[in-house]
MARVEX-650169 format. One line per field, with one value per atom (N, C-alpha, C): residue number from 1; x, y, z; residue in three letters. Coordinates in pm, whole numbers, plus 32768, in hexadecimal, padded with zeros to 4 digits. Atoms other than C-alpha are relative to their C-alpha. Layout:
BEGIN
i	c(NUM,...)
east	c(X,...)
north	c(Y,...)
up	c(Z,...)
aa	c(ALA,...)
***
This chain:
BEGIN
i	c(1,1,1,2,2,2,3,3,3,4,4,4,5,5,5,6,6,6,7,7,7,8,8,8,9,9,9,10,10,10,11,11,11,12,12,12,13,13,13,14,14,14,15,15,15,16,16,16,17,17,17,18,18,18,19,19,19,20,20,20,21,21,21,22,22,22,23,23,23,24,24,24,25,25,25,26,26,26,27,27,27,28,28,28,29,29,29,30,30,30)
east	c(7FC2,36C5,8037,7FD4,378C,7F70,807E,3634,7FBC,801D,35B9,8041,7FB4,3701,7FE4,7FF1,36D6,7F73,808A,3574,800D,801C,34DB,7FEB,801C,3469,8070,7F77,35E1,7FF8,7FD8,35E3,7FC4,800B,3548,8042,7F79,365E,8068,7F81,3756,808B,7FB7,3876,7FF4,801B,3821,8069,7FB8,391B,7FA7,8090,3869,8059,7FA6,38D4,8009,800D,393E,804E,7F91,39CC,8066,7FAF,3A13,8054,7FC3,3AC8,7FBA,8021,3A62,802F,7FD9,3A5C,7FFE,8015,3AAF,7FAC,805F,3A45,7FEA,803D,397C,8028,7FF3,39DB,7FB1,807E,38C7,8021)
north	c(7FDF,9859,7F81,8066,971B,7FA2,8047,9664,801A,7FC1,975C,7FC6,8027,970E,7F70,8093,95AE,7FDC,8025,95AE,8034,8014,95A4,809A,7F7A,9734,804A,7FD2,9795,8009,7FF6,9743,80D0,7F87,9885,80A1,7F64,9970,7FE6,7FE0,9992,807E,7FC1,9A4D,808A,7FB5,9B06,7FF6,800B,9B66,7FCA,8028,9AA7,8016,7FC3,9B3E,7F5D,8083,99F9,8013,8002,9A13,808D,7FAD,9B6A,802B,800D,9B3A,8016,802B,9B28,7F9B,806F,9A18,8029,7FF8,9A85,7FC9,8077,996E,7F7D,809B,9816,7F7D,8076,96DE,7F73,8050,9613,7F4D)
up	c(807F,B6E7,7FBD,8067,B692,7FF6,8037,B684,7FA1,804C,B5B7,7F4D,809A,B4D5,7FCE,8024,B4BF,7FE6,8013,B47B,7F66,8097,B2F4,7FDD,8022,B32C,8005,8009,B349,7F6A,8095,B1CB,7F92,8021,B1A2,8023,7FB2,B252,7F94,8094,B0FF,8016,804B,B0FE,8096,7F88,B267,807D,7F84,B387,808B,7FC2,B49D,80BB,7F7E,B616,809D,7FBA,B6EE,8091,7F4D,B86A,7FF6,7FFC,B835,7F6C,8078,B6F5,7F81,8088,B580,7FC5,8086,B478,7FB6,808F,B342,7F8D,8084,B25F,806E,7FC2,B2C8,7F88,803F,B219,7FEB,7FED,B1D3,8018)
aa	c(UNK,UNK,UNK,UNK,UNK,UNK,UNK,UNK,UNK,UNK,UNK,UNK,UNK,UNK,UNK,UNK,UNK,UNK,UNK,UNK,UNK,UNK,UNK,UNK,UNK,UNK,UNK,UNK,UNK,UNK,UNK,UNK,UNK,UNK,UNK,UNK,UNK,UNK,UNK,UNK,UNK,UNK,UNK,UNK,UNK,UNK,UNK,UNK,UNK,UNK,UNK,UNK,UNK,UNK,UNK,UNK,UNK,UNK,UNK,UNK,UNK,UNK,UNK,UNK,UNK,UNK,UNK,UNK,UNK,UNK,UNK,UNK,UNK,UNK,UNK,UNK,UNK,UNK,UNK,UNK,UNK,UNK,UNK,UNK,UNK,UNK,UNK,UNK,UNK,UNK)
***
């Protein structure tokens, strides 16, 4: 998942709760 985030195809997840270690992210900060 954080590879996912830190990669260029992350730019296309907008505005999506994203489920991390159990948890949620609300918002991503580019």
């Amino acid at each position: 998942m954080v590879v996912y985030l830190a990669s260029d195809q992350a730019s296309a997840t907008t505005g999506g709760a994203l489920r991390v270690d159990g948890g949620y992210v609300d918002s991503i900060l580019p």
